[in-house]
C-alpha positions as CSV (number, residue, x, y, z in Angstrom):
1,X,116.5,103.6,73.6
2,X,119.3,102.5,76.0
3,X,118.3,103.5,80.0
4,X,121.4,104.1,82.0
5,X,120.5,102.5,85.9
6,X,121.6,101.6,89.4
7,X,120.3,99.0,91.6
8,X,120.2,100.0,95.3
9,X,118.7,98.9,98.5
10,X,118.9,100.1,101.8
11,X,118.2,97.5,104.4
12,X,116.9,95.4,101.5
13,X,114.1,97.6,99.9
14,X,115.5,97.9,96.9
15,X,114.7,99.7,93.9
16,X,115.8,100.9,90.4
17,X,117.1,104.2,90.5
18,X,117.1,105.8,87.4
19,X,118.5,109.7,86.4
20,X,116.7,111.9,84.2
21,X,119.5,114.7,84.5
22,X,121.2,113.1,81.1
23,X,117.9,110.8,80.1
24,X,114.4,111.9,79.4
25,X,111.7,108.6,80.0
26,X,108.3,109.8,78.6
27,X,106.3,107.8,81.2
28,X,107.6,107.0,84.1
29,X,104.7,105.3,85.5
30,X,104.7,102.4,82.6
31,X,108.8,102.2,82.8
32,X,108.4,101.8,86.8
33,X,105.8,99.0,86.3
34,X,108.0,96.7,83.3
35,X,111.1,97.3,85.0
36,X,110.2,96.7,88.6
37,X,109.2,93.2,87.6
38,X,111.6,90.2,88.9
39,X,110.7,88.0,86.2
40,X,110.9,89.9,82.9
41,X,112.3,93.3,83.8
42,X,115.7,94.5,86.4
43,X,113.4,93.8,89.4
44,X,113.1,95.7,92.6
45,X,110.3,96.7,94.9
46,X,109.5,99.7,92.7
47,X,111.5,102.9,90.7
48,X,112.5,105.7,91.9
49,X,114.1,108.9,89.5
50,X,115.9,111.3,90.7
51,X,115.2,114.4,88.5
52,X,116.6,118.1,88.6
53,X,114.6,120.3,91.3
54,X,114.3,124.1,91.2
55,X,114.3,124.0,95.2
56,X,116.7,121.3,96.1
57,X,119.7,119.3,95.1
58,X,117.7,116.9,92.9
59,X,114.0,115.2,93.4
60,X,112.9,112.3,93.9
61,X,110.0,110.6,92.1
62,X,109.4,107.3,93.5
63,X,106.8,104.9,92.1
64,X,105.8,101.1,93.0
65,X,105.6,98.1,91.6
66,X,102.1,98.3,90.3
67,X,103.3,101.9,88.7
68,X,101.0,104.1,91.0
69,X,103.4,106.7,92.7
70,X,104.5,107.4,96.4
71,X,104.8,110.9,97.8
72,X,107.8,109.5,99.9
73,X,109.7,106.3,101.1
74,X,112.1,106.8,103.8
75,X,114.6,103.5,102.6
76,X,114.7,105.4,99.0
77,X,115.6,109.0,100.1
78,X,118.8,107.7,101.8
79,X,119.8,105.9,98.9
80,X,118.7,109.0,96.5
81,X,121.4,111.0,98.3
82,X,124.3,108.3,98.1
83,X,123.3,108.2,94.5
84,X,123.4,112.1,93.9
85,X,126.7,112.6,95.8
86,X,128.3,109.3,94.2
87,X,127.2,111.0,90.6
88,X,128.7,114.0,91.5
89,X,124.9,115.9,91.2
90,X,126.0,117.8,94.7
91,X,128.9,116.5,96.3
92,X,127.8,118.0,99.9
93,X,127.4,115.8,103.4
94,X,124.2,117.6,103.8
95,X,121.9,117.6,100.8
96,X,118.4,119.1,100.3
97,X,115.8,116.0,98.5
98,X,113.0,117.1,96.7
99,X,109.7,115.0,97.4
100,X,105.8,115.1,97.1
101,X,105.5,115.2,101.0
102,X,108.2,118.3,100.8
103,X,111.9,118.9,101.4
104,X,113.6,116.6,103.3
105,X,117.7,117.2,104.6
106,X,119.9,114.3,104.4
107,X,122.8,114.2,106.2
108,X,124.9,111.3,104.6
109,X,127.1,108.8,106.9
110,X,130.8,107.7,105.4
111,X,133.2,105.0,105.7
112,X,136.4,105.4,104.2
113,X,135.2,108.2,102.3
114,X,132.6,106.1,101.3
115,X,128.6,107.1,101.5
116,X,127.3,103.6,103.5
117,X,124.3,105.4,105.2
118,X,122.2,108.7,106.2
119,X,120.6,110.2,108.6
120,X,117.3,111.9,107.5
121,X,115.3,114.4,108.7
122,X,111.8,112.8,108.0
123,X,109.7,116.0,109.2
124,X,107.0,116.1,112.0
125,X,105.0,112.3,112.5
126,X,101.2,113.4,111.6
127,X,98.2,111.9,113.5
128,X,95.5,113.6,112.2
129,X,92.7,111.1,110.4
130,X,92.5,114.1,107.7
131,X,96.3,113.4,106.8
132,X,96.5,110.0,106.7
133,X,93.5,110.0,105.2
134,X,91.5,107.5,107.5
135,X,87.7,107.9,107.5
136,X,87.4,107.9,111.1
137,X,85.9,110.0,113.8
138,X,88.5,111.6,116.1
139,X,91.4,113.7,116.3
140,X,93.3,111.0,116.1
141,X,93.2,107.1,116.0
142,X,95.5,105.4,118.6
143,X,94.3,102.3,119.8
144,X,91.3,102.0,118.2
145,X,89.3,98.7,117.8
146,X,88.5,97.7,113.9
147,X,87.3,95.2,112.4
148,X,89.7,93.3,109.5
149,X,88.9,90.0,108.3
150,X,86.0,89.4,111.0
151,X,89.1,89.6,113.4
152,X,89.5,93.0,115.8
153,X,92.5,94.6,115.7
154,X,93.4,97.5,117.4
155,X,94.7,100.2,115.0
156,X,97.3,102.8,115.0
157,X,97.1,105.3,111.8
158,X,100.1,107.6,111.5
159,X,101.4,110.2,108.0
160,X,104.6,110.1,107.3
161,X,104.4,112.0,104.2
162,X,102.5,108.8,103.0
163,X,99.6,107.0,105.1
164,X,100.1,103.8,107.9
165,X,98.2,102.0,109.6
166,X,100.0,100.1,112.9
167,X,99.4,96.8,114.6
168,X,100.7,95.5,117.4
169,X,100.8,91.5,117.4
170,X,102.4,89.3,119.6
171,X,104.4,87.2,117.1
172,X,105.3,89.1,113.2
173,X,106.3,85.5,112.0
174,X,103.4,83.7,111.9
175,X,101.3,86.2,110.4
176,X,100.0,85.2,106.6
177,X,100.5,88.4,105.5
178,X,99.3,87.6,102.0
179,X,95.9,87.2,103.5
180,X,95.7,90.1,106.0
181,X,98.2,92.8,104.1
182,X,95.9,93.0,101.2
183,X,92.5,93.6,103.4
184,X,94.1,96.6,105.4
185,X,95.8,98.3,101.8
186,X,92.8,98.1,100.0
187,X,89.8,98.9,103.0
188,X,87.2,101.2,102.5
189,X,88.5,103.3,105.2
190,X,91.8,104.4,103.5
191,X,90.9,106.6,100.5
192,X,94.3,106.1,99.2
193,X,95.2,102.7,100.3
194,X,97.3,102.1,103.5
195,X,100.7,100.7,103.8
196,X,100.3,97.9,106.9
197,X,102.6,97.4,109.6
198,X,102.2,94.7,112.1
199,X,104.8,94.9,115.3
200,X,106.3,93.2,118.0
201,X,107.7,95.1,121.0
202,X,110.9,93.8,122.0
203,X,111.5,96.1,124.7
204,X,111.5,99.6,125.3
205,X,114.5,100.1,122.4
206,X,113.5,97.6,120.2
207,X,111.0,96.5,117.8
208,X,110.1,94.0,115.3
209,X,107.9,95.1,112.4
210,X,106.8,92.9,108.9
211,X,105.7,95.6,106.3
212,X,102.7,95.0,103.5
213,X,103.3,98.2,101.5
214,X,100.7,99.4,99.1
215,X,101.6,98.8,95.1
216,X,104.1,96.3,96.0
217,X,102.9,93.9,98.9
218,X,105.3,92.5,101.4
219,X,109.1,93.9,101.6
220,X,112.2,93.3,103.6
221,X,111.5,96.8,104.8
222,X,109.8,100.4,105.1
223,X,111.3,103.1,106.2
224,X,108.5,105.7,106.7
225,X,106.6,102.4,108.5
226,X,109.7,101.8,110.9
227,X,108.8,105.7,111.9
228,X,105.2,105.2,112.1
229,X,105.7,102.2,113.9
230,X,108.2,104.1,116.5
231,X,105.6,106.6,116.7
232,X,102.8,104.6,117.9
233,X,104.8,102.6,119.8
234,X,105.4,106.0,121.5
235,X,101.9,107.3,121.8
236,X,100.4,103.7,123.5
237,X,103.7,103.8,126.3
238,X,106.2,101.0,124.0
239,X,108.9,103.5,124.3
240,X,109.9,106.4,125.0
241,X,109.6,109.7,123.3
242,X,113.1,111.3,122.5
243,X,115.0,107.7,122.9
244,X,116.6,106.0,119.8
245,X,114.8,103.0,118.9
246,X,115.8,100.2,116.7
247,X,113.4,98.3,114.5
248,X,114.5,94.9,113.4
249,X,113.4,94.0,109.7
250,X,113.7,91.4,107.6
251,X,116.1,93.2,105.5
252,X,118.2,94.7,108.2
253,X,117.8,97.1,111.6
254,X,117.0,100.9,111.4
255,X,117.5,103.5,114.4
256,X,114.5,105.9,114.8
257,X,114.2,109.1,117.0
258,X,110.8,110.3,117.4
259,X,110.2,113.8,119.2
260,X,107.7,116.5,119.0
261,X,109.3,118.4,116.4
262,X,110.4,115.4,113.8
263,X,111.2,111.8,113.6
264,X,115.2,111.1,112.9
265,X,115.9,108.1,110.7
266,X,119.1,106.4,110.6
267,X,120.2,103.6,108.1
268,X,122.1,102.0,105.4
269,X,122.4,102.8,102.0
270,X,124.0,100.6,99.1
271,X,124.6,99.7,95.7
272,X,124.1,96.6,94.4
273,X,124.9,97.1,90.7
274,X,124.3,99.2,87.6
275,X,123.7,98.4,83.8
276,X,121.9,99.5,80.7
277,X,118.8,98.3,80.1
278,X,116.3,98.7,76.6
279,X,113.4,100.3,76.5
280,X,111.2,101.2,73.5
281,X,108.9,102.4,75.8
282,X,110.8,105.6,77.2
């Protein structure tokens, strides 16, 4: 079977987006996993399908590189609306996106008549340790001293629709994120895995955040961590709480709002290229 595809990244997070309006894939799970591979598949850091949606425009289904599947990923959703208006699934500035964490609106930035970004509505930043999930005590954990590695950290863990834990270092560079990523994803405290941020504050408007996501390790970006990292940046006195903020990644810079009702995410979204790829496994 021949899979129609686009490849798209938004601040370098890129993924294979696939349709399953004109396609049906039998397992998405397996297809995410071959494909998402650099080496012997299209490559990306995962693959996201954007399916029909009873409730919305269209749905998105996005799921790593390991296969497991993400309620939400904030560099995706951008790129899902540039992709369903570019199609022609709802040619609107304003769409409606389907995801496991809920419904999120998408209002899409042009050039030229061109889609080249969004703005999304991201929903209200969750600090509960119930939503995360993080088997902590408290009604929420800001600031709070844990033990990685034999090294203590002092933890930040914020939902976004999917769970993050925040640090705060003093340089992102040096980090060997290899090493450390892996031992926050995968502790006994995160009952579903954690993605990792670890941050530096620039000032009072800026950031700098690396990213280990869990299912796919390190990536040039994240945007529901660039909110959760705005967020506690917010609740330890970083920066200020209704105040654009920009978060420098490797992959590029996104703007991030953060108020009591929502967190506002601003960024890129682009195509790289499309093709046809064959699968015997769809």
């Amino acid at each position: 079977m021949q899979v129609h595809f686009t490849k798209m990244q938004g601040c370098g997070n890129d993924y294979v987006y696939v349709s399953t309006f004109d396609q049906t894939i039998s397992d998405l799970s397996a297809f995410a996993k071959k494909w998402s591979d650099r080496h012997f598949g299209i490559g990306g850091d995962g693959v996201i399908f954007i399916c029909p949606s009873d409730v919305a425009d269209a749905k998105m289904r996005m799921f790593n590189e390991d296969g497991s599947e993400g309620k939400m990923c904030g560099n995706g959703i951008r790129c899902v609306a540039k992709f369903v208006y570019d199609h022609g699934i709802a040619k609107k500035d304003v769409l409606q996106i389907e995801t496991l964490s809920g419904i999120k609106t998408i209002h899409l930035l042009f050039d030229s008549g061109e889609v080249v970004g969004a703005s999304v509505d991201m929903g209200k930043a969750d600090l509960h340790p119930a939503a995360v999930p993080v088997l902590l005590d408290g009604e929420r954990i800001i600031n709070r001293d844990f033990t990685v590695g034999n090294i203590c950290y002092q933890i930040n863990c914020v939902s976004m629709g999917n769970p993050h834990c925040v640090v705060f270092v003093k340089d992102t560079k040096t980090l060997d994120l290899p090493i450390i990523g892996p031992m926050f994803e995968k502790n006994p405290i995160f009952p579903e895995q954690v993605n990792a941020e670890f941050v530096r504050v620039i000032d009072r408007t800026h950031l700098e955040m690396r990213v280990w996501e869990r299912g796919s390790g390190e990536t040039f970006a994240c945007g529901t961590g660039a909110c959760a990292s705005v967020v506690a940046a917010v609740e330890n006195g970083f920066c200020d709480k209704g105040s654009p903020v920009t978060v420098h990644l490797l992959g590029g810079d996104l703007e991030i709002i953060y108020t009591d009702e929502r967190v506002v995410m601003n960024g890129p979204a682009k195509t790289a290229f499309w093709g046809i790829c064959d699968d015997q496994n769809t």
